[in-house]
C-alpha positions in Angstrom: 83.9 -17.3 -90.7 86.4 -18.5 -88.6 88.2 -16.5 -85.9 91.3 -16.7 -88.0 89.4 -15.4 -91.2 87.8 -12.6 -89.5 91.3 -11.5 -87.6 92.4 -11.1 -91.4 89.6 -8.6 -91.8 90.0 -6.4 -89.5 93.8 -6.6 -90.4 93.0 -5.4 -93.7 90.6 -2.6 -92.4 93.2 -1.4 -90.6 95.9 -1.3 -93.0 97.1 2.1 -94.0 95.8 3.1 -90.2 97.7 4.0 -87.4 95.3 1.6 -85.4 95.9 -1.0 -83.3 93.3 -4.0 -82.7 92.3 -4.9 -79.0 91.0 -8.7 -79.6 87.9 -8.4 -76.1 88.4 -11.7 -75.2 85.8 -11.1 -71.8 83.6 -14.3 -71.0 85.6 -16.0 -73.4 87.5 -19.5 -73.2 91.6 -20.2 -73.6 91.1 -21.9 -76.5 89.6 -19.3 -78.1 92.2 -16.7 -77.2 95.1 -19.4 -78.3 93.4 -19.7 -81.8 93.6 -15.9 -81.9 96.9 -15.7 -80.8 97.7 -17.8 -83.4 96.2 -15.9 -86.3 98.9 -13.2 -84.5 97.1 -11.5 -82.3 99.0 -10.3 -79.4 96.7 -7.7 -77.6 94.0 -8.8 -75.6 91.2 -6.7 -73.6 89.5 -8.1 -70.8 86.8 -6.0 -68.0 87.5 -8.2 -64.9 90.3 -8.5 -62.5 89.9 -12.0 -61.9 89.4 -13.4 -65.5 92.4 -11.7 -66.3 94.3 -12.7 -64.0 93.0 -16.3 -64.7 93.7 -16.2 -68.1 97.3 -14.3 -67.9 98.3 -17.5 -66.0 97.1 -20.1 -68.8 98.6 -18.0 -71.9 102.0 -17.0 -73.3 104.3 -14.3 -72.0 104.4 -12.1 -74.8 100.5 -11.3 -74.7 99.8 -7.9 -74.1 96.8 -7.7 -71.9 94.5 -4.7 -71.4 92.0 -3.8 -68.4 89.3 -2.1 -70.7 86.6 -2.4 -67.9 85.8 -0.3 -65.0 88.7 -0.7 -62.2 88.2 -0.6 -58.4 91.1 0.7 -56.4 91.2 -2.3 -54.3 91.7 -4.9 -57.5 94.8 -3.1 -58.6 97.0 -4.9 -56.7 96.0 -8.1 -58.5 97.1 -7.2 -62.3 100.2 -4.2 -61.5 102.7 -7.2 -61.7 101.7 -7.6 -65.5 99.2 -5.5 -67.0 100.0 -3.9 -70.2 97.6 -0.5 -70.5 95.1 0.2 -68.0 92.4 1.9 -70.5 89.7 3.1 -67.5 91.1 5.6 -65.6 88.3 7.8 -64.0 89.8 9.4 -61.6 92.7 10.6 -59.2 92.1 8.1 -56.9 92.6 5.8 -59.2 95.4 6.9 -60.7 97.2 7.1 -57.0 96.3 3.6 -56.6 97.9 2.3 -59.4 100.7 4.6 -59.0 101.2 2.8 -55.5 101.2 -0.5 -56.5 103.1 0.1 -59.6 106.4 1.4 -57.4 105.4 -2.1 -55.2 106.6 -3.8 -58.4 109.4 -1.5 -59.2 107.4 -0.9 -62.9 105.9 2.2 -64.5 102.5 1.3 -65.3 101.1 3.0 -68.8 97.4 4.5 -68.2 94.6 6.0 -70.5 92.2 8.4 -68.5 88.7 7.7 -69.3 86.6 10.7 -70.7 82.8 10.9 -70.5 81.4 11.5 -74.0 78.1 9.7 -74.1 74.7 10.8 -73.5 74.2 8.0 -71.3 74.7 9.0 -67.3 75.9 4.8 -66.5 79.4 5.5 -68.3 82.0 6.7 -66.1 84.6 9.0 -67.0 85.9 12.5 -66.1 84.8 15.7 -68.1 87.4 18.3 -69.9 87.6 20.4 -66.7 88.1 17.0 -64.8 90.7 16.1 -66.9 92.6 19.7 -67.2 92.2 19.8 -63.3 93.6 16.5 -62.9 96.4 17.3 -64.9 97.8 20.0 -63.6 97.3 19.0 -60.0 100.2 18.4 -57.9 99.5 14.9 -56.9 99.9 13.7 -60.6 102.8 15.7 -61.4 104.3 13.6 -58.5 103.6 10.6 -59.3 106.8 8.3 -60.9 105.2 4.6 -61.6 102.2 5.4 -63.9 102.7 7.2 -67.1 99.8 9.0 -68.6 99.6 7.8 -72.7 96.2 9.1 -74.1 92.7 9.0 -73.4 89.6 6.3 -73.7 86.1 7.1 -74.7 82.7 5.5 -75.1 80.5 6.7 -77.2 76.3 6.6 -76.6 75.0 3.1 -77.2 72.9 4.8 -80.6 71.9 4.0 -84.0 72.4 7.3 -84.8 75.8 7.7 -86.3 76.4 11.6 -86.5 75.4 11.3 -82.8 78.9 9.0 -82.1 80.6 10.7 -84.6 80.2 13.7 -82.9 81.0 12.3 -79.8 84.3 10.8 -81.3 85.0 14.0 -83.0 84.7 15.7 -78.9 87.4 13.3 -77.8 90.1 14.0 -80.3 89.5 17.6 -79.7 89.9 17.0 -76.2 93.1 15.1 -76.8 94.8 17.3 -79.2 94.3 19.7 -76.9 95.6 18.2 -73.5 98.9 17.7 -75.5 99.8 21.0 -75.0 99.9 19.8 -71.3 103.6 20.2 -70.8 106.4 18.2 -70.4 105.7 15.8 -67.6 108.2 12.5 -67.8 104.9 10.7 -66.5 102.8 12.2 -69.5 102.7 11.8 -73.1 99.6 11.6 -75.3 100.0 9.3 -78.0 96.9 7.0 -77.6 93.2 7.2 -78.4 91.7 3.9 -78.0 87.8 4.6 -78.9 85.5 2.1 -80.8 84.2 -1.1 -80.6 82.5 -3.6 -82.6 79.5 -1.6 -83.3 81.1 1.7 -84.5 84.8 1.0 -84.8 84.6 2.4 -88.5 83.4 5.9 -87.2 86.1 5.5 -84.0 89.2 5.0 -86.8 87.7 7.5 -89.5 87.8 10.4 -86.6 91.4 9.1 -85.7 91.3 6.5 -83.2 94.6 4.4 -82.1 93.2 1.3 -81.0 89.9 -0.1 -81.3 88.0 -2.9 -78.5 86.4 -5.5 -80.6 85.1 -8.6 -79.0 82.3 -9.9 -80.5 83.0 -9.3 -83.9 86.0 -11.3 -83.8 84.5 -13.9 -80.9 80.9 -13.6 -81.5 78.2 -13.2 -79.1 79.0 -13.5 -75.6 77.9 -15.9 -72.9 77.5 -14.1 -69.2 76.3 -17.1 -67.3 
């Protein structure tokens, strides 16, 4: 199947959704982004600073672009001129950093905090107490160039599906409930982007907003 073709698919699988498709275009060349963006793709997810910023250069100005991977506070700087959603946010830090750099370029930047649902101790993320302490903090309430949209989750890298569904199903419980935050003019939970290629079914049965899927649409992915 071509890119084009399998674009189509996941359009159709995500009819009747309220879910929105992240093309991963990580590792991946120009042209392959351009023949997605093409099929109509507009959102695109990549995990390091300096590919995206690479790419952003080479590819139309309407492309949304997403930093899905983990962020370190001194990278910022390079994509707060133009990035889109910032999906990683694990911690206050973090959020401060971005918050700085996004008054440097007079914009609000939109941010998803990153929760830690997965057995596995190498994800990042904050827990619920993390989260709830984060939130009511007086730093964030503060803070006038991010705004808070939703959360992000991984769940464990299993073949056991009632193991990630579970772990889905912890995440939207943690995010209907952090609605009740308040109202905060930086804060306003409206996203849930969880799932990726290998269990984005699961991710937008247990109400996920946008799914990451690279190598589905891309195929398999070359790290040299």
């Amino acid at each position: 199947m071509s890119i084009k073709e399998k674009l189509r698919d996941f359009q159709s699988q995500l009819e009747g959704t309220s879910c929105k498709l992240i093309a991963v275009s990580k590792t991946k060349p120009v042209e392959m982004i351009r023949e997605a963006y093409e099929a109509g793709i507009r959102r695109f997810g990549e995990n390091k600073v300096q590919e995206l910023t690479d790419k952003h250069v080479h590819l139309a100005d309407d492309i949304e672009w997403h930093m899905i991977g983990h962020l370190q506070r001194n990278k910022v700087k390079y994509i707060a001129p133009f990035v889109s959603l910032i999906h990683a946010v694990d911690s206050l830090r973090l959020l401060k950093e971005i918050n700085k750099q996004g008054q440097k370029n007079q914009r609000i930047i939109n941010c998803l905090l990153q929760i830690h649902i997965a057995q596995e101790e190498t994800k990042f993320g904050l827990s619920r107490e993390e989260l709830e302490e984060l939130l009511k903090s007086e730093d964030f309430k503060g803070m006038k160039n991010i705004k808070v949209i939703g959360l992000m989750g991984m769940a464990t890298n299993t073949a056991d599906q009632d193991q990630v569904r579970k772990e889905f199903r912890n995440l939207k419980n943690i995010f209907e409930d952090s609605k009740v935050q308040g109202d905060l003019p930086n804060f306003c939970m409206k996203e849930l982007s969880m799932g990726m290629s290998g269990d984005y079914q699961i991710a937008i049965e247990e109400g996920s907003t946008m799914i990451r899927v690279g190598s589905a649409i891309f195929g398999a992915r070359n790290y040299q």
